[in-house]
Backbone and ligand atoms as CSV (ligand in chain L), in Angstrom:
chain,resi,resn,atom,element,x,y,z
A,1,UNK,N,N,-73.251,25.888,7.090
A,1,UNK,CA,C,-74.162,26.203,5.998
A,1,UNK,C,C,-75.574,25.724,6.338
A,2,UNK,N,N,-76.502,26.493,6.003
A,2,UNK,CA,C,-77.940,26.335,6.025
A,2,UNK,C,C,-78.359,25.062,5.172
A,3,UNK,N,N,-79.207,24.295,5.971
A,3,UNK,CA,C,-79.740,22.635,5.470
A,3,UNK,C,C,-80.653,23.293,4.208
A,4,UNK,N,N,-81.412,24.035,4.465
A,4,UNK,CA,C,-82.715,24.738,2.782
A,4,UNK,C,C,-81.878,26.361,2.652
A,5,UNK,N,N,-81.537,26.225,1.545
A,5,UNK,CA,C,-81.347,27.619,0.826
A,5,UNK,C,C,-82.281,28.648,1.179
A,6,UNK,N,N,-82.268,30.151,0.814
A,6,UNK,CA,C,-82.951,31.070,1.009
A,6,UNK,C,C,-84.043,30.923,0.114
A,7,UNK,N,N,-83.846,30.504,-0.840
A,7,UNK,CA,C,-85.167,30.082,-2.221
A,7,UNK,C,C,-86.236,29.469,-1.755
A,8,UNK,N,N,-85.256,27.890,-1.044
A,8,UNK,CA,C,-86.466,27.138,-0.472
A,8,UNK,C,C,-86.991,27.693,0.312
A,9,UNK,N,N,-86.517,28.475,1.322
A,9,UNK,CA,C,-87.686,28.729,2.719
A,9,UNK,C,C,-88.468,29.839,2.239
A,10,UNK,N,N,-87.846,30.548,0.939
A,10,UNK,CA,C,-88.757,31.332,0.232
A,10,UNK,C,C,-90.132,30.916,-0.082
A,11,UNK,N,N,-90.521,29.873,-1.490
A,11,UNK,CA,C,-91.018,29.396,-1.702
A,11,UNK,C,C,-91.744,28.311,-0.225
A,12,UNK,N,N,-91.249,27.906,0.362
A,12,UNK,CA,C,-91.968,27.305,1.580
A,12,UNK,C,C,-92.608,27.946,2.100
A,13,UNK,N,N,-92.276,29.465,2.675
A,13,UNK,CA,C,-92.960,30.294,3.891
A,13,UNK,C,C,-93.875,31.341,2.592
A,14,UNK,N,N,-93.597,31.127,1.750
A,14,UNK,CA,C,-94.319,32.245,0.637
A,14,UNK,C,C,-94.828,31.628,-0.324
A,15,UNK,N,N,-95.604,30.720,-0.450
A,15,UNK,CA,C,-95.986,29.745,-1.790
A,15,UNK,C,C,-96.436,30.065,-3.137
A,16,UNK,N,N,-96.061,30.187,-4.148
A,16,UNK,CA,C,-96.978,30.891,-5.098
A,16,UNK,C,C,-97.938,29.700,-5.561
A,17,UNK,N,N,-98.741,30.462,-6.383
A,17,UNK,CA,C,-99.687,29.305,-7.342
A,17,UNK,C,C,-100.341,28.281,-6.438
A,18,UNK,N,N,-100.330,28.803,-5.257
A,18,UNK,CA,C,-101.581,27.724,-4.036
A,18,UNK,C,C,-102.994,27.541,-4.306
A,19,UNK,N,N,-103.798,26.516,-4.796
A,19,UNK,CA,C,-104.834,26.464,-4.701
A,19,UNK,C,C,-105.503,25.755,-5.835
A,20,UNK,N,N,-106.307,25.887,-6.192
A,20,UNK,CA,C,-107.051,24.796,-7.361
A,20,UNK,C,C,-107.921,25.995,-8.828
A,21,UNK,N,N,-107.701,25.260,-9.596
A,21,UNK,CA,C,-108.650,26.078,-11.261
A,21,UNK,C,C,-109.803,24.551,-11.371
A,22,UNK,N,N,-110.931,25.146,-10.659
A,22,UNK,CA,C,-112.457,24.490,-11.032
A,22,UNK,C,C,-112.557,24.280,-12.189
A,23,UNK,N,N,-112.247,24.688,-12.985
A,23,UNK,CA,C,-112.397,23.856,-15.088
A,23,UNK,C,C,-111.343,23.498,-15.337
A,24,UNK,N,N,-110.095,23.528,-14.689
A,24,UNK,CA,C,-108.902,22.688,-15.383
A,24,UNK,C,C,-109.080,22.088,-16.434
A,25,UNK,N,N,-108.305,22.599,-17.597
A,25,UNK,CA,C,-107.935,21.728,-18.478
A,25,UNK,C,C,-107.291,19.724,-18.510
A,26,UNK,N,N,-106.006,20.130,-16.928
A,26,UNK,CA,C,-105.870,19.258,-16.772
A,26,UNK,C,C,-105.117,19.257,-15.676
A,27,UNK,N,N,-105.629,17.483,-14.836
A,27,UNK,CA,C,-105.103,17.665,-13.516
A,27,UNK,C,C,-103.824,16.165,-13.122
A,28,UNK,N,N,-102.848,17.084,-12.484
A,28,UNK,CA,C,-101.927,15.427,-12.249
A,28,UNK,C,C,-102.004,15.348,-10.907
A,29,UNK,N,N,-101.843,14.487,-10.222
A,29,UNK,CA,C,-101.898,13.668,-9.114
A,29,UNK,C,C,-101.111,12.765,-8.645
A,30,UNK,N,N,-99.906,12.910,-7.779
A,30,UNK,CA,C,-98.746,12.354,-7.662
A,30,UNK,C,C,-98.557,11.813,-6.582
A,31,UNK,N,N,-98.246,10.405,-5.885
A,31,UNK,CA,C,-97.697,11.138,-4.132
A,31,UNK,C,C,-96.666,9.888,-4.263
A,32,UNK,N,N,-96.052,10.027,-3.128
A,32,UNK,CA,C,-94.400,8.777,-2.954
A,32,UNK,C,C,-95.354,8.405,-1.804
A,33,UNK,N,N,-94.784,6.529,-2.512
A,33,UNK,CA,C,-95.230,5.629,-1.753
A,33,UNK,C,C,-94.713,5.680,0.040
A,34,UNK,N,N,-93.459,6.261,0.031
A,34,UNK,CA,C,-92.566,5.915,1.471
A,34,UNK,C,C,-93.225,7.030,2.343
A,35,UNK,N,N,-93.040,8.476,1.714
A,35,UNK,CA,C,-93.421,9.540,2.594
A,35,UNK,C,C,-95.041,9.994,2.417
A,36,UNK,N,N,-95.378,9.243,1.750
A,36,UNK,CA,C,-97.094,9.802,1.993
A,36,UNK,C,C,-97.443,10.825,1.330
A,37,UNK,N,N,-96.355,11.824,0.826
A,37,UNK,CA,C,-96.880,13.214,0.132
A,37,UNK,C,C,-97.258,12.890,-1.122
A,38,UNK,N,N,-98.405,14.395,-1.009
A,38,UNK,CA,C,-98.997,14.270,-2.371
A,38,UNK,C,C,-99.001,15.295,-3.028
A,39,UNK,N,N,-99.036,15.403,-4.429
A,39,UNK,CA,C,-99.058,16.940,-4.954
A,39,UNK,C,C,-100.237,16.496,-5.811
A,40,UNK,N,N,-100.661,17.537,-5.855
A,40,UNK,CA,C,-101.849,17.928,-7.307
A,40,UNK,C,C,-101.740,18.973,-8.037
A,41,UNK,N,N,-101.488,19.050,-9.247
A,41,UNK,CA,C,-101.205,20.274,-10.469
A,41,UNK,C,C,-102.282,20.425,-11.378
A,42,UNK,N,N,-102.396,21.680,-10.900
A,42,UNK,CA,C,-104.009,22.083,-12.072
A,42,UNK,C,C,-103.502,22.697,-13.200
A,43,UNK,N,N,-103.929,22.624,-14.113
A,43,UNK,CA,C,-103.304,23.582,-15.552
A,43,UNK,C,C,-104.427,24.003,-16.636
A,44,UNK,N,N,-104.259,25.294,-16.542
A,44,UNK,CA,C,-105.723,26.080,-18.037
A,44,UNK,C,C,-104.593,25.783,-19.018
A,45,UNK,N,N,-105.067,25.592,-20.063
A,45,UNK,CA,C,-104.353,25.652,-21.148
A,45,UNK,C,C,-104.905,26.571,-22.272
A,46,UNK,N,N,-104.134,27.457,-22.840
A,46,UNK,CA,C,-105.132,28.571,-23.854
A,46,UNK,C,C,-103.504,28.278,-25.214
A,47,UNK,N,N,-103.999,27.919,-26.593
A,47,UNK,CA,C,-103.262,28.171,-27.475
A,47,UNK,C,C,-101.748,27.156,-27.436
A,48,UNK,N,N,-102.156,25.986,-26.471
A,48,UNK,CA,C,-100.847,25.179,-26.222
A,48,UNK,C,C,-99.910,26.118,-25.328
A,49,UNK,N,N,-100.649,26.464,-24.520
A,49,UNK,CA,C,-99.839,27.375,-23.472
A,49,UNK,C,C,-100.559,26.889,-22.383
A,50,UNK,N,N,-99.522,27.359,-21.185
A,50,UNK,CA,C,-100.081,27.015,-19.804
A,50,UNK,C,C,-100.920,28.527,-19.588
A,51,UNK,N,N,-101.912,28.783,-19.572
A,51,UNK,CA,C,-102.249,29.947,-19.020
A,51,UNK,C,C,-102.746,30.524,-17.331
A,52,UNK,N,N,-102.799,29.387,-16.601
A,52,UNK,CA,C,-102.638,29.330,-15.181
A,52,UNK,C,C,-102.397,28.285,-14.749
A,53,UNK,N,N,-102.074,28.207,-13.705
A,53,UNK,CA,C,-101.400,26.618,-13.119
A,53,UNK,C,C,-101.582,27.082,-11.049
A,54,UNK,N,N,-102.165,25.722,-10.573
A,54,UNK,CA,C,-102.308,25.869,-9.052
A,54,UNK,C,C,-101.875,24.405,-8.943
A,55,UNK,N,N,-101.411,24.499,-7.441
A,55,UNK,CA,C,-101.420,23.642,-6.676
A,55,UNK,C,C,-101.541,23.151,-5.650
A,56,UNK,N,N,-101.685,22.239,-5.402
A,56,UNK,CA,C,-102.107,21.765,-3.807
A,56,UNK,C,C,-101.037,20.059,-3.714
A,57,UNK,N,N,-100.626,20.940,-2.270
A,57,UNK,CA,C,-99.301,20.144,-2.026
A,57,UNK,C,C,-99.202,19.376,-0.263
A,58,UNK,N,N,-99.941,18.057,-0.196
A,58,UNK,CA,C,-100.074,17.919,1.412
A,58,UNK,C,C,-98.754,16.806,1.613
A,59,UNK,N,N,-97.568,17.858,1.714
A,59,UNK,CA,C,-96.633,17.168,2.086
A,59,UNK,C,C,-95.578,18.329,2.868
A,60,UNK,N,N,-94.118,17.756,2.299
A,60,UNK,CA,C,-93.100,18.666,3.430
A,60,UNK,C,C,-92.837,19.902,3.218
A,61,UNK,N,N,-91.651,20.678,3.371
A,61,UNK,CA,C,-91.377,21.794,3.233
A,61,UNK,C,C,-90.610,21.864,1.715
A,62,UNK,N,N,-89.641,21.230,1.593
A,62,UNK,CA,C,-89.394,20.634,-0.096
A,62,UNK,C,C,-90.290,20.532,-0.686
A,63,UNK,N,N,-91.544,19.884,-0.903
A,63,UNK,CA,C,-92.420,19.810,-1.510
A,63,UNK,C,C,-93.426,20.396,-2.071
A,64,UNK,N,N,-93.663,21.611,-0.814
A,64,UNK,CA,C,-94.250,22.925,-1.161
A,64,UNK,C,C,-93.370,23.769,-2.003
A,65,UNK,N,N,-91.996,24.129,-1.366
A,65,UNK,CA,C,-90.966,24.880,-2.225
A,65,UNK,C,C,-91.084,24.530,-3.273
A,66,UNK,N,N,-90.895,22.774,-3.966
A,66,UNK,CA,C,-90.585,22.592,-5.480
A,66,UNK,C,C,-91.919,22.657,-6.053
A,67,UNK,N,N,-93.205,22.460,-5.636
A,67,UNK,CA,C,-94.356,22.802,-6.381
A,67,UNK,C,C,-94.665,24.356,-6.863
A,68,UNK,N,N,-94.293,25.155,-5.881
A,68,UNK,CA,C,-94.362,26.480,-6.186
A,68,UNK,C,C,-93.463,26.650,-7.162
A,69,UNK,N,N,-92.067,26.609,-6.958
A,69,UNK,CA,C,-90.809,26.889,-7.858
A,69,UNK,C,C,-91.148,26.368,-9.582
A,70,UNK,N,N,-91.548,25.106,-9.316
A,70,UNK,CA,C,-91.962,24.306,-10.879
A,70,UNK,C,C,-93.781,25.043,-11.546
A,71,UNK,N,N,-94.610,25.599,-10.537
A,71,UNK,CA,C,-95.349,26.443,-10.916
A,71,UNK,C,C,-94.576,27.204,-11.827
A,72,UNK,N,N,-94.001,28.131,-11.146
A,72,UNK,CA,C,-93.846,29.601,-11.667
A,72,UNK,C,C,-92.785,29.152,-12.894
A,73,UNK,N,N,-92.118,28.069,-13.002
A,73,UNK,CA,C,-91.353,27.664,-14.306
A,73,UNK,C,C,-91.913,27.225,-15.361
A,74,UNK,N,N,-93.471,27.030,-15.294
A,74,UNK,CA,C,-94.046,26.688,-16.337
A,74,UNK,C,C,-95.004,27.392,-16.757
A,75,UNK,N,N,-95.358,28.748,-16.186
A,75,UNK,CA,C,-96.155,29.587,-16.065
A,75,UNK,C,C,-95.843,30.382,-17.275
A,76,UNK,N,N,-97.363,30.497,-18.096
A,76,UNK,CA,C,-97.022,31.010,-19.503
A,76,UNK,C,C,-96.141,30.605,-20.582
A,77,UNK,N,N,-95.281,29.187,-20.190
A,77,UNK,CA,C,-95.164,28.340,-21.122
A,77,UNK,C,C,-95.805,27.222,-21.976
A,78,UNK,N,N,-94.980,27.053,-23.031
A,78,UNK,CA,C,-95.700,26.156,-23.988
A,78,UNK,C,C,-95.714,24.626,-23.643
A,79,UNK,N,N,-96.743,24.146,-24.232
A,79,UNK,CA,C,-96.452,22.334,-23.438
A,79,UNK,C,C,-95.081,21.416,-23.669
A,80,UNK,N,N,-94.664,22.206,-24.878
A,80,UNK,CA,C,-93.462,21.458,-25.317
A,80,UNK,C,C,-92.263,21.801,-24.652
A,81,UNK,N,N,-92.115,23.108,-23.860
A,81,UNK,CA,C,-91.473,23.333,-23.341
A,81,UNK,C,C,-91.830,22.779,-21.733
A,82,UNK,N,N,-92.587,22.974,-21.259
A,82,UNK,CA,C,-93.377,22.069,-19.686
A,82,UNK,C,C,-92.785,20.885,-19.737
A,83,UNK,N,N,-93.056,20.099,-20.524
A,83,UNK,CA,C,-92.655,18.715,-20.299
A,83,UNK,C,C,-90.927,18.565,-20.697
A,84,UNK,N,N,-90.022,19.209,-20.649
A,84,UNK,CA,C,-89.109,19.185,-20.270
A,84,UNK,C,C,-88.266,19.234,-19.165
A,85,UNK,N,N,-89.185,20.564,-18.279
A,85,UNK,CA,C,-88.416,20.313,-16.485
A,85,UNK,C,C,-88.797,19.240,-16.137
A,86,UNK,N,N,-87.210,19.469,-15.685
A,86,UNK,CA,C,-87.183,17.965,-14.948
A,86,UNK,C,C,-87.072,18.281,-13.865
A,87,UNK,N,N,-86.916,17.058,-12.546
A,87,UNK,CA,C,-87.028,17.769,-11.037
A,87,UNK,C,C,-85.242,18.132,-11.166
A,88,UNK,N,N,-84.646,18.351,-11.530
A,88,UNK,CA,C,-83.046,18.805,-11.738
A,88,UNK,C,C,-83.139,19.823,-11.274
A,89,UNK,N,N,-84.085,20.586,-12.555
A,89,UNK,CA,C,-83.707,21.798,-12.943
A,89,UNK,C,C,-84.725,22.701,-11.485
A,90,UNK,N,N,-85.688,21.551,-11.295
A,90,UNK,CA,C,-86.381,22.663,-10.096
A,90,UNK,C,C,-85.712,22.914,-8.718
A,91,UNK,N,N,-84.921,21.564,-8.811
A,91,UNK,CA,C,-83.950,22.009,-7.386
A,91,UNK,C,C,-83.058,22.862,-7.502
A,92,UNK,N,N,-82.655,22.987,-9.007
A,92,UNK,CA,C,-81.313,23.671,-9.319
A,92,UNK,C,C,-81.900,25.157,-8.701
A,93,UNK,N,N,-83.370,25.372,-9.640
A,93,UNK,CA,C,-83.853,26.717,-9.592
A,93,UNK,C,C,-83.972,27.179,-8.242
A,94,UNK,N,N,-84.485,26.127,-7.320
A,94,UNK,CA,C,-84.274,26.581,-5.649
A,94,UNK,C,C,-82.871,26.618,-4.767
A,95,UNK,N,N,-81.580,26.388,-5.713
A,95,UNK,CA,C,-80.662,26.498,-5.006
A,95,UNK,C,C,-80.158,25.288,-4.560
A,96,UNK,N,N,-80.726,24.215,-4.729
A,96,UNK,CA,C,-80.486,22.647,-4.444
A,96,UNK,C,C,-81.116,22.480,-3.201
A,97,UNK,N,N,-81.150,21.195,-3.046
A,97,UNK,CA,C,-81.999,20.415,-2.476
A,97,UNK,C,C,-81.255,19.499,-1.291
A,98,UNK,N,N,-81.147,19.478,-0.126
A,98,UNK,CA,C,-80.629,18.195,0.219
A,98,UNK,C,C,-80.766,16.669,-0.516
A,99,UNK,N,N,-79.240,15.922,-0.299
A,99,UNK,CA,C,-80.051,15.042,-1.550
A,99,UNK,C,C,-81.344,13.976,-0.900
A,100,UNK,N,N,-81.340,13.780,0.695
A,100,UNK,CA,C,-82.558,12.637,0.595
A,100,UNK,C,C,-83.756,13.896,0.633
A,101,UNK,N,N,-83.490,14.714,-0.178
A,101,UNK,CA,C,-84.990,15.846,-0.232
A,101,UNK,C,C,-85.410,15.794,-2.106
A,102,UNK,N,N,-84.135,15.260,-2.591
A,102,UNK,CA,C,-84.300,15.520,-4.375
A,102,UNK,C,C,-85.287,14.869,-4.417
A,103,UNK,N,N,-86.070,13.577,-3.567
A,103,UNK,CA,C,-87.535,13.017,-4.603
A,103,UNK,C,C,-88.367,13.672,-4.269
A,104,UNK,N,N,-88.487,14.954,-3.393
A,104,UNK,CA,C,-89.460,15.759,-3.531
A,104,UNK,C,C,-89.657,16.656,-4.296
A,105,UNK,N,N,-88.586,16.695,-5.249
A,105,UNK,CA,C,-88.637,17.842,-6.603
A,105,UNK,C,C,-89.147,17.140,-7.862
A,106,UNK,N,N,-89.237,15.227,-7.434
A,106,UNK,CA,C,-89.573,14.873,-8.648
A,106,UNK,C,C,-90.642,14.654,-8.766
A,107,UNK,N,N,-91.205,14.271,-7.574
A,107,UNK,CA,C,-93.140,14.677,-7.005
A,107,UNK,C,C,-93.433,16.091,-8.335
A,108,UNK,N,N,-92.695,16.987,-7.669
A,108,UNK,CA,C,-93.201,18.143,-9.230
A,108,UNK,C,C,-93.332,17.931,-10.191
A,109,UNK,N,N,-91.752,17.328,-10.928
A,109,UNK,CA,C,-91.990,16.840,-12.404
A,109,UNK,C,C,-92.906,15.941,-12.804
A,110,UNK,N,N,-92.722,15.454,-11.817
A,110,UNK,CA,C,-93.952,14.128,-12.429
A,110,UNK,C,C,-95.699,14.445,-12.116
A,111,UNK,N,N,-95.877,15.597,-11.291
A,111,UNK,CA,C,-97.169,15.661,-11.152
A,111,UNK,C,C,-97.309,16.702,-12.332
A,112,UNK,N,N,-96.234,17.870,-12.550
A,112,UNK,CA,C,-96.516,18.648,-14.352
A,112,UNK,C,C,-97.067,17.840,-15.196
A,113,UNK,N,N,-96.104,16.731,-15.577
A,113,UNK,CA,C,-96.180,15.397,-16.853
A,113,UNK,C,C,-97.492,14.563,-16.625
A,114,UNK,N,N,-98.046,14.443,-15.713
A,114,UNK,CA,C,-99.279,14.073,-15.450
A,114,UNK,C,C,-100.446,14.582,-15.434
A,115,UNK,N,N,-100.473,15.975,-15.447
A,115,UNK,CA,C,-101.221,16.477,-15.426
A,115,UNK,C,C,-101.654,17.015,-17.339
A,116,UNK,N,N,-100.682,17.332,-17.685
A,116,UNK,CA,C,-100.070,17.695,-19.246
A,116,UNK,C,C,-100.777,16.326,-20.041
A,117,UNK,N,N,-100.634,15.216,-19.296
A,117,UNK,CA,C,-101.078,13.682,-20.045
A,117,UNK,C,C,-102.373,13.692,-19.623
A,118,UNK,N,N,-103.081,14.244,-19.126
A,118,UNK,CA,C,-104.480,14.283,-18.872
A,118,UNK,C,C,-104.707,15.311,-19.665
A,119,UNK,N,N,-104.691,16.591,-19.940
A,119,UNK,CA,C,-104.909,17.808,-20.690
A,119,UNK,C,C,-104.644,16.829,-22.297
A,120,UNK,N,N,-103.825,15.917,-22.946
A,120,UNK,CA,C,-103.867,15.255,-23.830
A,120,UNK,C,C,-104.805,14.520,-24.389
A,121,UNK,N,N,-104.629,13.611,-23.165
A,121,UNK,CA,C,-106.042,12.091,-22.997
A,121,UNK,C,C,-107.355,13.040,-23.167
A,122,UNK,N,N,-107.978,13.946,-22.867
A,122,UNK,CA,C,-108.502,14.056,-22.872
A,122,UNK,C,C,-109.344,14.907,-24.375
A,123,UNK,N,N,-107.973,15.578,-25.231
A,123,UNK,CA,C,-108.071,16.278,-25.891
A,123,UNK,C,C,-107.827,15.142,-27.464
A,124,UNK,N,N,-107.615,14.036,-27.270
A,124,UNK,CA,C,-107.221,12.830,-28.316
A,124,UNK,C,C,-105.636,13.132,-28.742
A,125,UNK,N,N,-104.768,13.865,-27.911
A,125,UNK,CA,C,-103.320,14.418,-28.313
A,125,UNK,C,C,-102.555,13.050,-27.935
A,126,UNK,N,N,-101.568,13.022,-28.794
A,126,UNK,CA,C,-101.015,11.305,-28.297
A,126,UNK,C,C,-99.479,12.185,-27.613
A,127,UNK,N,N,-99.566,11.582,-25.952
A,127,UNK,CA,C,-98.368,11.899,-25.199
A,127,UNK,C,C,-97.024,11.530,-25.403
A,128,UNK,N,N,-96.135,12.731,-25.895
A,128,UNK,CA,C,-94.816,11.767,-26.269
A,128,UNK,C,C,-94.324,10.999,-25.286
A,129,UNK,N,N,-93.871,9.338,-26.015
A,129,UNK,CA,C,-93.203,8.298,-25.563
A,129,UNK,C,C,-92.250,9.058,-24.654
A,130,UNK,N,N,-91.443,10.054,-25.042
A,130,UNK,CA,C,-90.019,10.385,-24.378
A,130,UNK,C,C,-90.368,11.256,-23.605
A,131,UNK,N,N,-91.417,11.364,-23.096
A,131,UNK,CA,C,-91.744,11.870,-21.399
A,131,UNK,C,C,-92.577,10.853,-20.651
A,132,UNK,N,N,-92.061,9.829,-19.850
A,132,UNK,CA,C,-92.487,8.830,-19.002
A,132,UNK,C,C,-92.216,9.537,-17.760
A,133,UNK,N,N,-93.989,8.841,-17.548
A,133,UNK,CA,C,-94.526,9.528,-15.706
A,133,UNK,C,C,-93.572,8.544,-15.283
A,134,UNK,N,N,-92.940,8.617,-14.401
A,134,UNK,CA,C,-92.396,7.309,-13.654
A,134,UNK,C,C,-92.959,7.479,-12.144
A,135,UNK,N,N,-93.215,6.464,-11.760
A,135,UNK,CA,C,-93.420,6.133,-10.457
A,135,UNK,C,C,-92.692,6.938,-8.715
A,136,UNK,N,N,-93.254,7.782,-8.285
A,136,UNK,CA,C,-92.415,8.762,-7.515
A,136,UNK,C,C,-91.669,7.689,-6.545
A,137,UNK,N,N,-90.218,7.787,-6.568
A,137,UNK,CA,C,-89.823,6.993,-5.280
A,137,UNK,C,C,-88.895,7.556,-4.319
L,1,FES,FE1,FE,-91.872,13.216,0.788
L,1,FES,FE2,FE,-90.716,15.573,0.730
L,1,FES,S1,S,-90.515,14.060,2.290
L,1,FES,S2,S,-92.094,14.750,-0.697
């Protein structure tokens, strides 16, 4: 059996949502202390909706896959719904993950939730308690 699913090398060799939104509403900024990678998640927000979302991802091949994959899962959703994927569901969505590859799906979740908590902070919205950034490890 193949080490990355067809999804992942999808999303790896084909990235969607690459690149940066100059007025972002709001931006998260993530990286793991061990492997050095970093993600950054841009997000417009129109009506409590995501209305575009980019990213920029200087890390592995997992990392690109789950940033793209968790893009396009939050794309044209509502914030209340965003801050629910978890990196689970983004590996699930790529077909799974090797497991010493799953903390690169949580680099995603946690750079969404960070970015979503800046689009807040900034707007005086108080971030629910029951979505904690946690520390990528
Ligand atoms: Fe660090 Fe994939 S090896 S994010």
């Amino acid at each position: 059996m193949a080490l990355y699913s067809e999804k992942v090398m999808d999303h790896f060799t084909h990235p969607r949502n690459v690149g940066i939104i100059e007025d972002a509403d709001g931006i998260g900024e993530v990286g793991n202390g061990k492997c050095g990678d970093i993600m950054k998640i841009y997000l417009k927000i129109k009506d409590g909706m995501v209305s575009d979302v980019k990213f920029e991802t200087f890390g592995c091949g997992s990392a690109i896959a789950s940033s793209s994959m968790a893009t396009e899962m939050i794309k044209g959703k509502p914030l209340s719904d965003v801050l629910t994927v978890t990196n689970k569901a983004v590996a699930e969505a790529l077909g799974g993950l090797p497991a010493y590859k799953m903390h690169c799906s949580v680099l995603a979740e946690e750079a969404i939730k960070a970015a979503v908590k800046d689009y807040y902070d900034k707007n005086g919205i108080e971030y629910p308690i029951d979505s904690p950034i946690c520390p990528a490890v």
